[in-house]
N, C-alpha and C positions, 0 to 999 in steps of 0.2 A: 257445846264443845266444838271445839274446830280441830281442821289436821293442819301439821307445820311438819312439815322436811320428813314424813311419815309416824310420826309422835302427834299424840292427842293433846292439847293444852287446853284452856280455860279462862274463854273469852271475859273480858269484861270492860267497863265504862272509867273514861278517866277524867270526868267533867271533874271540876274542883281541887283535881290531885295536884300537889306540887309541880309532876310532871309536864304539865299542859302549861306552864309557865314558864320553863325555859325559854330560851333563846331558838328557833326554828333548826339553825346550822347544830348545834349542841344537842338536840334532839334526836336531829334525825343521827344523829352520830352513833350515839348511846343505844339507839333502837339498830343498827347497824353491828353492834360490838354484840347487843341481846340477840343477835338474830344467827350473827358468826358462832357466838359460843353454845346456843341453843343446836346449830349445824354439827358442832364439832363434841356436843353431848350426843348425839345421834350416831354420830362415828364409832364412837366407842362401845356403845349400846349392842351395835350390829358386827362388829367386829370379831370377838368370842365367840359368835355363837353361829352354828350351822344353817344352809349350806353353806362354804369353804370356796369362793370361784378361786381354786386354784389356777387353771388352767388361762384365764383374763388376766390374774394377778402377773404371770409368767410373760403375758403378751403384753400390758403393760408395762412391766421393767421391760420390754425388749424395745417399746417405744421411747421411754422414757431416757432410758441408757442410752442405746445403740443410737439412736435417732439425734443425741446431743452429742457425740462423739465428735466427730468437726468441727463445730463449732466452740465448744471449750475448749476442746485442744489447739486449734488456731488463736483462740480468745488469748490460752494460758502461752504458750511460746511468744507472742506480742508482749505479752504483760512481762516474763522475765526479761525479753530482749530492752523493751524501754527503760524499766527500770535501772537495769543497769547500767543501761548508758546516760541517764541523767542523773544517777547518785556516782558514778565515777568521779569525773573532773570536783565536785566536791571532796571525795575522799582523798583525793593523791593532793588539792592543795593543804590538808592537813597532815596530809604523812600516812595516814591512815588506809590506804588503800589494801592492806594485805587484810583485814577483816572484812572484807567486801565478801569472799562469801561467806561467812558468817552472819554476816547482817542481812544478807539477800537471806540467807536458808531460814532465820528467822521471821524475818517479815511476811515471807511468803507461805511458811506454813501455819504462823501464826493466828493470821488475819487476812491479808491481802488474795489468799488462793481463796480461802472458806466463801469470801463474804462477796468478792469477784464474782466463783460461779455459782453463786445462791443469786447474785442478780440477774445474772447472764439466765439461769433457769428460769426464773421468775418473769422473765419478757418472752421467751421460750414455751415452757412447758406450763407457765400459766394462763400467759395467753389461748392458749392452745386448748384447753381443757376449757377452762371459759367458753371456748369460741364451739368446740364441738357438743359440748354439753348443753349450751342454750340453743345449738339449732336441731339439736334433739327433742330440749323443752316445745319449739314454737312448733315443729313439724309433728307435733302430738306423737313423736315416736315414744317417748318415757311413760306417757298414758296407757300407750299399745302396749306395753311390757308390763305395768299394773293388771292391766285385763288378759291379760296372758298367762300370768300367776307366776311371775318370775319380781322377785324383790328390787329395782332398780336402782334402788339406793346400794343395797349390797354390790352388785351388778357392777355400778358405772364410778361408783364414790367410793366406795371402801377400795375397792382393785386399784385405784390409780392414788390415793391418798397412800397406802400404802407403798407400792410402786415407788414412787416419789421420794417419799422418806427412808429406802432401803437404799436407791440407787445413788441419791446425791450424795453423802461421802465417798461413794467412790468414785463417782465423779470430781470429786475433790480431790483427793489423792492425786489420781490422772492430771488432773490439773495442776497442782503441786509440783506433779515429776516433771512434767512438760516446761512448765517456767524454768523452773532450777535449769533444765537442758538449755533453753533458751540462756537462760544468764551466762552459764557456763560459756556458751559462746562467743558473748561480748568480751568474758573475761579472757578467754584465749586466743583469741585474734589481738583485741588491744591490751594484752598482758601477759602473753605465753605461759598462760598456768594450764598445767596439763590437767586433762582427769582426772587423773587421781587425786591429785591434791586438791582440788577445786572440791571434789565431793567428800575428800577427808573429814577436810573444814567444815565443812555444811553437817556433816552427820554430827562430827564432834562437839558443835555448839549447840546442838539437840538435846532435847532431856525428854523422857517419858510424859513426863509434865506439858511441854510443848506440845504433844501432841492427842491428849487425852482431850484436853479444854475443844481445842479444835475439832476433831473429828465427833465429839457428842453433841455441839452443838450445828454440826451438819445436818443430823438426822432433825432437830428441829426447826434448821430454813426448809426441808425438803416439807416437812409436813405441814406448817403455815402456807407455803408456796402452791402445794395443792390443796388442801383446804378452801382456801381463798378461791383460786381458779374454779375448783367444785363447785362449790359456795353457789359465787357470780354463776356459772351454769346452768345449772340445776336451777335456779330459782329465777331464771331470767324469763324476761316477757315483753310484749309492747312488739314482737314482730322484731323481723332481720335488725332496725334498729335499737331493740334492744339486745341482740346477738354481738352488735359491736358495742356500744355498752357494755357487757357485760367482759368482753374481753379486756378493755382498755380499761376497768376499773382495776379488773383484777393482777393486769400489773402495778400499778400506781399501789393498792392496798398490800399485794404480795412484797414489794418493797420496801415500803416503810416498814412490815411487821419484820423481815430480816434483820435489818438495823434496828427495832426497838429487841429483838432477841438476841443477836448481836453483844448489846449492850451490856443485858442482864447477863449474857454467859461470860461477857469480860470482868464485870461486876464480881460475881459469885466464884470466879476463880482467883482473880485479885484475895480473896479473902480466903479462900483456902491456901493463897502463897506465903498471907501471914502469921497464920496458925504455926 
């Protein structure tokens, strides 16, 4: 028996197995995906059950949040401000320019705010977790914690996987409101549409709908996002350079998993707009 990610598993030989006949790249991939979901069966394991690090979970979201606060919101006022000055001169040569926020309030809480700050998080607070969590693995601090009798996995993985997936829709939101601001100010310098009407519009092409799809599949870029980042930390090695390794994968991998989840939440709502 061997330990993996604090779970016992059950070594064995894979001379002659189909396995061993892959492709090297394809391989290592697969053992990569067995190793993430093997990580993120362990999540769940530990999560239920007592002790409860309240008190890390709290410190956590305060990093997590409070710590990305400027930069998403700088991120999100950018992001409505271009938008709509490059979908403008489009719409008024069609006539169309009085939908503009309409189509802005859509796009942006649709898709463009959600999946925006899941990447922005994802270079951010996945890096980050990577990066603090494998120079804990290499400095044998995580070991020290084992021999200490304190659970480090619950400790350092559960608190901030958690963390993670509470704070980033609201971060999204935030983000959200801050574009829409943003836009709105394109629209009223180059368009004298006041307040009101400009967020009239925006609420009124809103639907319940719009925003259910969106904000649930928040909660799962926040949790892939650190997962990922964990992941890579917790299990990093090879020394300082593997500490940066472990950072730089785990944005690369945190972002594609956004966009492949992304997908499927578009997918799965698409199909309940049919029903």
């Amino acid at each position: 028996m061997a330990r993996i990610f604090g779970c016992t598993k059950t070594t064995f030989t894979l001379a002659n197995h189909p396995y061993t006949y892959l492709p090297p790249g394809l391989r290592n991939f697969l053992t990569e995906v067995g190793h993430i979901a093997a990580f993120a069966g362990n999540f769940f394991r530990h999560v239920f059950y007592p002790p409860f690090e309240f008190r890390e979970l709290l410190h956590q979201c305060y990093e997590v949040g409070n710590r990305s606060f400027v930069l998403v919101s700088l991120t999100g006022f950018i992001m409505g401000l271009v938008l709509s000055l490059q979908i403008r001169p489009t719409m008024i040569e069609f006539g169309a320019v009085s939908y503009m926020p309409s189509m802005i309030g859509i796009a942006i809480v649709r898709e463009i705010g959600p999946v925006l700050t899941a990447l922005i998080c994802a270079g951010k607070i996945g890096s980050g977790m990577g990066a603090e969590l494998g120079s804990m693995r290499v400095t044998e601090q995580i070991d020290a914690m084992e021999v200490s009798g304190t659970n480090p996995f619950k400790f350092l993985v559960v608190t901030r996987i958690l963390a993670t997936t509470l704070m980033l829709p609201l971060l999204v939101l935030m983000s959200d409101t801050i574009s829409l601001a943003g836009s709105f100010l394109v629209e009223h310098f180059k368009g004298e549409v006041s307040f009101t009407l400009y967020f009239t519009e925006v609420f009124n092409s809103l639907a319940f709908s719009d925003l259910v799809p969106a904000t649930t599949k928040s909660f799962f870029f926040g949790f892939v996002i650190a997962l990922v980042g964990c992941y890579k930390g917790y299990t990093s090695d090879q020394g300082t350079a593997g500490v940066g390794r472990a950072a730089n994968t785990a944005v690369v991998i945190a972002s594609i998993l956004v966009f492949l989840v992304d997908f499927w939440a578009v997918l799965v709502a698409d199909i309940f707009y049919d029903l």
